[in-house]
N, C-alpha and C positions, 0 to 999 in steps of 0.2 A: 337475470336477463334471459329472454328465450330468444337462442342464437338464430335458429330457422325464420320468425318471423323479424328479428334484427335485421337479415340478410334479404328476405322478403321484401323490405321497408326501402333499404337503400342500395340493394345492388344495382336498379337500373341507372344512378349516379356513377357507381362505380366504371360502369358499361362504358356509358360517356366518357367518365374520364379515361379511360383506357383508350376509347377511339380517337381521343385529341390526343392524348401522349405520341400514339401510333400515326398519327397524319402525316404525310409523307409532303402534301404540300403545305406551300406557308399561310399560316393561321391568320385571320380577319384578327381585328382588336379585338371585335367582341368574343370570339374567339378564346383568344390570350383572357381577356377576363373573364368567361368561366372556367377555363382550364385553373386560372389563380384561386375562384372559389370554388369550385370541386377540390382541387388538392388540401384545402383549407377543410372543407368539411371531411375528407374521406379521413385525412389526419385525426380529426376529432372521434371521426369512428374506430379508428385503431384505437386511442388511450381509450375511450368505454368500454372497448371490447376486452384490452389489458389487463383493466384494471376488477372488470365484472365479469366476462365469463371469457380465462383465457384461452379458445379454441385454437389448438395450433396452428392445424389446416389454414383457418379464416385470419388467425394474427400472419402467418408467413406471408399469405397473399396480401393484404390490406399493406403490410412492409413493402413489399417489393413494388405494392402500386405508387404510394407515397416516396418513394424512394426516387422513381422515375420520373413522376408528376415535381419532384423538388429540381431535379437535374433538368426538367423541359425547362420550368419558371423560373429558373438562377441560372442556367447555364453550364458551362465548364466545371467539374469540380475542381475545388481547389486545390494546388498543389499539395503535395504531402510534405514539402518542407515548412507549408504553415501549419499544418497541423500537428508536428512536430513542434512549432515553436508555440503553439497554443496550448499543447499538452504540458510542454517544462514550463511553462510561465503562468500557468492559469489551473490545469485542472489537477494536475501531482499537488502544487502548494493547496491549492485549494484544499484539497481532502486531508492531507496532512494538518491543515491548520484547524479542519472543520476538528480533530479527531484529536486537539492539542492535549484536552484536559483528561487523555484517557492516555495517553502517554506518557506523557510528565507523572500523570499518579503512578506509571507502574516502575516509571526509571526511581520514584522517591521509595516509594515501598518496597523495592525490588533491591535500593544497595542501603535502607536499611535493615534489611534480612542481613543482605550478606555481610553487613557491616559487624549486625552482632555476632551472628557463626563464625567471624573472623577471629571477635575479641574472644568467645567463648574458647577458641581452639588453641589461640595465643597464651591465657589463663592456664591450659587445662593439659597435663601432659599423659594423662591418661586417653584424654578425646584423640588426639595426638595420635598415640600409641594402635586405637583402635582403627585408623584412616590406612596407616601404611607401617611396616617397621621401618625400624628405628636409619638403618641402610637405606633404604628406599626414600625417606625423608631427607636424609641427609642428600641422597642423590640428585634429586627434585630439585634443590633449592640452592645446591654449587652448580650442575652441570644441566640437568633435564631440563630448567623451565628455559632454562635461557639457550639450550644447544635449537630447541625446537624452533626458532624465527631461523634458525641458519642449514638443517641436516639437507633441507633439499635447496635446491637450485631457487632461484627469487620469484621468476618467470613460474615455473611449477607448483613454487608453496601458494604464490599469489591468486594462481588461477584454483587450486583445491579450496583456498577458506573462502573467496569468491563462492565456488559453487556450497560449499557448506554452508555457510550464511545465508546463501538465497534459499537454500532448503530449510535450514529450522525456520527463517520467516513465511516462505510459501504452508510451512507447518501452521505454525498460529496462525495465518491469515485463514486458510481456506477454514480450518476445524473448526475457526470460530463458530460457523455454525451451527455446531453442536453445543448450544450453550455457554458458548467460552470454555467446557473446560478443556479441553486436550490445551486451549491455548497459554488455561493458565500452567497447566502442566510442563511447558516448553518453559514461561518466566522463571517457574520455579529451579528448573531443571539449569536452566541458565547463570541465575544468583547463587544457586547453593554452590556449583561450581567457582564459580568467581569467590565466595567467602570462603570456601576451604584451601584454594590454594594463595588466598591473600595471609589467611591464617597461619598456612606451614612456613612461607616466605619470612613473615613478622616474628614470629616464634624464635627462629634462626636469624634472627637480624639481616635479612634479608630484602627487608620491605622497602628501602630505594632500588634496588634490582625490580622487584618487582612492577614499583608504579613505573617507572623508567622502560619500562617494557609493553608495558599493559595499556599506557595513556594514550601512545603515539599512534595506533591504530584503533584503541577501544573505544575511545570517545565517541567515533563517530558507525564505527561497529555495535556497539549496545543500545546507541541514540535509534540506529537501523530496526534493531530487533525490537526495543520498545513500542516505535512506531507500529512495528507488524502487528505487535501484541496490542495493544491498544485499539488497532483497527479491527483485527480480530471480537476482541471483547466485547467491541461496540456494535459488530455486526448480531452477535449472540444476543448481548443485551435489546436488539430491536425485533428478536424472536418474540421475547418478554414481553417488552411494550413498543409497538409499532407506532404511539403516538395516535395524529389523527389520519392516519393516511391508515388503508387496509395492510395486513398483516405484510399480501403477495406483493402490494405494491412497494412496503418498506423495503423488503425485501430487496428487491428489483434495484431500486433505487439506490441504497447500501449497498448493494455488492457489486454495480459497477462503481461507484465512488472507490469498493475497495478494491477494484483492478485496476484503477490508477495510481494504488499504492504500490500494488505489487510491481508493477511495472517501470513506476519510480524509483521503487528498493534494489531492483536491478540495476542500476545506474550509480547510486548510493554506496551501495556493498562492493562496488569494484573498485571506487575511489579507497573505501574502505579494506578491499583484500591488495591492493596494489599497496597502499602505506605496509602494512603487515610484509606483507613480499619482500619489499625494495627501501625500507626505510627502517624496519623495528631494528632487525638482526644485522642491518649493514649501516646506517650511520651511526659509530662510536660516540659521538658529542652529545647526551645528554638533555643538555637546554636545546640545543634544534632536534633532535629527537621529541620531545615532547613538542616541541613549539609549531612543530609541522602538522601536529594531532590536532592541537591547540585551535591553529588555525584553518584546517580541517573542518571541525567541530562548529567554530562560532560564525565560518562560510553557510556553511547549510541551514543555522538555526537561522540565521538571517535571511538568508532565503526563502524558509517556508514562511516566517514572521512578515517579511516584509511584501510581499506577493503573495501568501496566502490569503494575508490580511484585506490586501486592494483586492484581491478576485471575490474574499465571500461577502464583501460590503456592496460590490456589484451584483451581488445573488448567484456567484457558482457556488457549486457542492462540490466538485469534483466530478460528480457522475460522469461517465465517458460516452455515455449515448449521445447522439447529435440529437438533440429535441425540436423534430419537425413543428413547425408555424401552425398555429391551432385557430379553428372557425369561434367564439365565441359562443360555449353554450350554459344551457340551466343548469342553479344547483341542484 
């Protein structure tokens, strides 16, 4: 596209529509009706210009005219408590459900790794041997794994794995685009952890201790991080193949889908570092110890399931841009 004669073509629209935006008195019908279709067509010239030659300068201005042309011809913007309630109901599940089968594969892949590193460690007392001495082991699996939900304060430890969790996920989400891999490097980094000290736990007969510990916050702590991962991977994989949309535009389009994960996972991870905080290391009981995880866990799958599902059969993606009302043009 040659921007200068683009700009040539249709700025004296633009013009227009800037001097009805700006009219200080009130607008004739007819009026209101071209201000309706200038905003219509000037929208259309923004995604051409998006999508085929993205000039900053020309896309910031074209936004900001479309932007005020939508606020003359709708009015009032909407409060921000519905777009809050359009975000939790619509565009988190949304992306979350769009991104299901790339999550689910990394949670199955991911604790079958750790599954076997567990049994191999379980087997093997030399593998054992070479992880930690023999001290150290022994330490880990009476006193360390289990002192760790309780050495600090609930309010303190809840708000640290809180912030840790949001960071290995902001990890894999942003890297993904580097190909997915730093993101796969974070799954890995994540499972091997988890099967070596399921490993030392079992080994030691320890391994009710362990899930007893691990379920009531993990569930929906690793459900968190797969997501990240998953949307991560997905974003990389659309470097690969962007499909039929242009590379920039997949682009675009994916990566605000994946800032409504991030932004979701923040909300997610707190539920999630609050249990860890205030429920792993302080409710003694067991069966509500897990049960609290439990229920946890099978709340949010339902969630994204059942609301993801209604939003992408209406055709959201997640994406979080508000998609200005478009003129009708050629392919």
């Amino acid at each position: 596209m040659d921007v200068d004669a683009y700009v040539a073509a249709h700025n004296a629209e633009w013009q227009r529509l800037e001097k009805l935006i700006n009219s200080s008195r009130k607008r004739t019908g007819a009026e209101i009706d071209e201000l309706v279709e200038l905003y219509q067509r000037t929208a259309t010239h923004l995604s051409a210009i998006r999508s085929s030659a993205p000039d900053p300068a020309l896309v910031a201005r074209l936004s900001s005219l479309v932007a005020r042309a939508r606020a003359a011809v709708a009015g009032a913007q909407a409060p921000m408590w519905r777009d809050m309630t359009r975000f939790v109901t619509v565009s988190f599940p949304a992306a979350a459900y769009r991104t299901r089968w790339w999550w689910i594969g990394n949670a199955v892949l991911g604790n079958i790794l750790s599954l076997a590193l567990a049994i191999w460690i379980v087997h093997n007392p030399t593998v054992q041997a070479t992880l930690l001495a023999p001290h150290e082991i022994r330490d880990l699996v009476d006193h360390d794994f289990a002192n760790y939900y309780t050495e600090h304060s609930a309010a303190s430890f809840a708000f640290q794995v809180w912030v840790n969790n949001a960071w290995v996920s902001a990890t894999a989400l942003i890297f993904g685009i580097l190909l997915g891999i730093p993101t796969i490097l974070v799954l890995l980094t994540n499972q091997l952890n988890l099967g070596v000290n399921a490993g030392l736990m079992f080994a030691y007969g320890k391994g009710g201790v362990f899930f007893g510990l691990i379920l009531p916050h993990g569930l929906l702590e690793l459900t968190a991080v797969y997501l990240a991962c998953g949307a991560g991977l997905k974003l990389g994989w659309t470097i690969i193949d962007p499909g039929p949309r242009t590379r920039a535009r997949a682009l675009a389009e994916e990566g605000r889908a994946l800032a409504s994960i991030a932004l979701g996972l923040i909300g997610v991870l707190l539920v999630s570092g609050l249990i860890e905080g205030f429920v792993t290391g302080y409710v003694h009981t067991t069966w509500l110890r897990v049960g609290i995880g439990v229920v946890a866990e099978a709340t949010f799958l339902a969630y994204v399931i059942t609301l993801g599902r209604r939003a992408t059969r209406s055709g959201e993606t997640g994406d979080s841009l508000d998609q200005p009302d478009a003129a009708p043009a050629a392919g």
